[in-house]
C-alpha positions in Angstrom: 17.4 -35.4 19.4 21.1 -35.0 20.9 24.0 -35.4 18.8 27.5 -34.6 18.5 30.9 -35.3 16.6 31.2 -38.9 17.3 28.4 -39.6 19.9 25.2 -41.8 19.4 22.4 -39.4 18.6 19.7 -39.9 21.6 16.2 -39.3 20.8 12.7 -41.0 19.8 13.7 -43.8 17.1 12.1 -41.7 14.7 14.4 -38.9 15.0 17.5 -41.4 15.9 17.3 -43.6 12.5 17.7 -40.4 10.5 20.6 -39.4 11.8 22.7 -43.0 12.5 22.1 -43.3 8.8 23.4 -40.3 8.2 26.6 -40.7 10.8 27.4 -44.2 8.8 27.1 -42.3 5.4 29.4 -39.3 6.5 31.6 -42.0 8.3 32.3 -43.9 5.2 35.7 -43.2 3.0 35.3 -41.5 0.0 34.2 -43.6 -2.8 32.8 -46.0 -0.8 30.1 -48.1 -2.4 28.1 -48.1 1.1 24.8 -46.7 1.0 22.3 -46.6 3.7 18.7 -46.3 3.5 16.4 -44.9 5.5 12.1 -45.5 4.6 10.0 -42.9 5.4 6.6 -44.6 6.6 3.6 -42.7 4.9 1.4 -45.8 4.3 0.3 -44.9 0.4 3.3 -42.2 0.4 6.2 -43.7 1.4 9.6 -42.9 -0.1 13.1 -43.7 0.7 16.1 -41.4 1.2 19.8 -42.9 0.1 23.1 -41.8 2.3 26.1 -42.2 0.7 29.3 -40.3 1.6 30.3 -38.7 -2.1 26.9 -39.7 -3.9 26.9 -36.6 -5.8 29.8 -37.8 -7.4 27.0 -41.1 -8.3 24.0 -39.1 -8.6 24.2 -39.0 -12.8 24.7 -42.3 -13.2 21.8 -43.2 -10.4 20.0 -40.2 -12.3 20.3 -42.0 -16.1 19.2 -45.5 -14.2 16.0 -44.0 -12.6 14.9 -41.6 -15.5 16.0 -43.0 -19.0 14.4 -40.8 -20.7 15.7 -37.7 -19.4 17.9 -35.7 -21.2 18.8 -33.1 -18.6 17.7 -32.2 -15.4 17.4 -28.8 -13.0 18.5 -28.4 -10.0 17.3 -26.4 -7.7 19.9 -24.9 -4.7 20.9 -21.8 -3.0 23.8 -19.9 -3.4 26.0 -21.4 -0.7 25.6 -25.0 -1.2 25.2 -24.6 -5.0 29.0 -23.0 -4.8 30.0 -26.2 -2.7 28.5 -28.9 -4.3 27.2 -27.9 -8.0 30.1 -28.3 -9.8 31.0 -32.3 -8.8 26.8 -32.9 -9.3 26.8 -31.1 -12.8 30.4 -33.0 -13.9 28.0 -36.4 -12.5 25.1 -35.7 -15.1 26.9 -34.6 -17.8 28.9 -37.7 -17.7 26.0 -39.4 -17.7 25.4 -38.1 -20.7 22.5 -35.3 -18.8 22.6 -31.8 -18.8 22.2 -29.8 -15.7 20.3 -26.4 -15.4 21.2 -24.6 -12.3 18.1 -22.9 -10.6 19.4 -21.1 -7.9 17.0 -19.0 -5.1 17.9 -17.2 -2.3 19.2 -18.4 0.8 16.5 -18.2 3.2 13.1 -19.2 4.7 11.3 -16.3 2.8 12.4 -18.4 -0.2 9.6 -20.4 0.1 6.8 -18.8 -1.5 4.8 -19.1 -4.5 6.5 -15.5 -6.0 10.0 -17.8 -5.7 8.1 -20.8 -7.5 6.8 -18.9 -10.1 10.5 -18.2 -10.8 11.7 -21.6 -10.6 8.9 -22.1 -12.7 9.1 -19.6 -15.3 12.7 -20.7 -15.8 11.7 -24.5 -16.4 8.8 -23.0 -19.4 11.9 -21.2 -20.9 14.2 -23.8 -21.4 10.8 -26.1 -22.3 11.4 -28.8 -20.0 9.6 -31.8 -20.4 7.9 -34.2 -18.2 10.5 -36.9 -18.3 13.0 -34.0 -17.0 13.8 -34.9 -13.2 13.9 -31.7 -10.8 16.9 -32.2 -8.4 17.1 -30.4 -4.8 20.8 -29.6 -3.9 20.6 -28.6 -0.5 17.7 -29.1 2.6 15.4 -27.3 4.1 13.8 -24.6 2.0 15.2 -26.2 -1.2 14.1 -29.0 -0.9 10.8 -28.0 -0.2 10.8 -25.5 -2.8 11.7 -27.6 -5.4 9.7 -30.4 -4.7 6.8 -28.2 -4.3 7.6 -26.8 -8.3 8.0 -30.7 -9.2 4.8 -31.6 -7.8 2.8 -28.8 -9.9 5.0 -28.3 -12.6 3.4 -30.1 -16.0 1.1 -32.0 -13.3 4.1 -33.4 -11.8 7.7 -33.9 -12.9 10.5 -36.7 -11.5 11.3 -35.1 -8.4 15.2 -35.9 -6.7 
């Protein structure tokens, strides 16, 4: 896929939908209620992934909605984007009355691995969370396969974001 600062990504229309969502989400003015969605086709696995430019500022309300019986929630990021982004997602919870438990790991493909998830782990059986407790992924990549990796296995399986 080809793409660049205000062109039309070119590309198979699997890997063109992804990004045009993402373009119209990034495109949007702050604040804006516009979300796009985009529905990943895995017949009996299918999910959806929301594009919203500023959602984390909306995530702990969309959080409290999704999970009501969460009373916190960890979230899983690396260094650099938790230093961007953490702050405006963890004043989102905690207005939403949930607390957020920063996991952070390194900042790099070796990241994934299970001596990482049995950190991530060991830090979820220390502050007891419980299986109502979502898992968030700030970041891409390597967190978010890391985290949803520990939310998969973790108490058989805990809300995964």
């Amino acid at each position: 896929m080809e793409a660049g600062p205000g062109s039309t990504p070119k590309g198979s229309n699997d890997e063109v939908a992804p990004a045009i969502a993402l373009q119209r989400a990034l495109a949007a003015p702050p604040g804006s209620q516009s979300v796009d969605w985009l529905q990943v086709p895995l017949e009996d696995r299918s999910y959806g992934i929301a594009f919203q430019a500023g959602g984390r500022h909306e995530l702990g309300t969309r959080i409290a909605q999704l999970f009501p019986g969460a009373r916190r929630t960890a979230v899983v990021t690396n260094p650099t984007v938790g230093s961007l982004y953490f702050s405006d997602v963890s004043a989102s919870l905690v207005a939403a009355g949930l607390s957020a438990h920063r996991i952070d790991i390194p900042d790099s493909e070796t990241a994934k691995s299970l001596q990482v998830a049995e950190r991530v782990i060991d830090q979820l059986i220390t502050a007891r969370f419980e299986r109502s407790e979502p898992v968030i992924a700030l970041g891409g990549g390597v967190v978010g396969d890391l985290a949803g990796f520990v939310a998969s296995i973790y108490l058989r399986s805990v809300p995964y974001v």
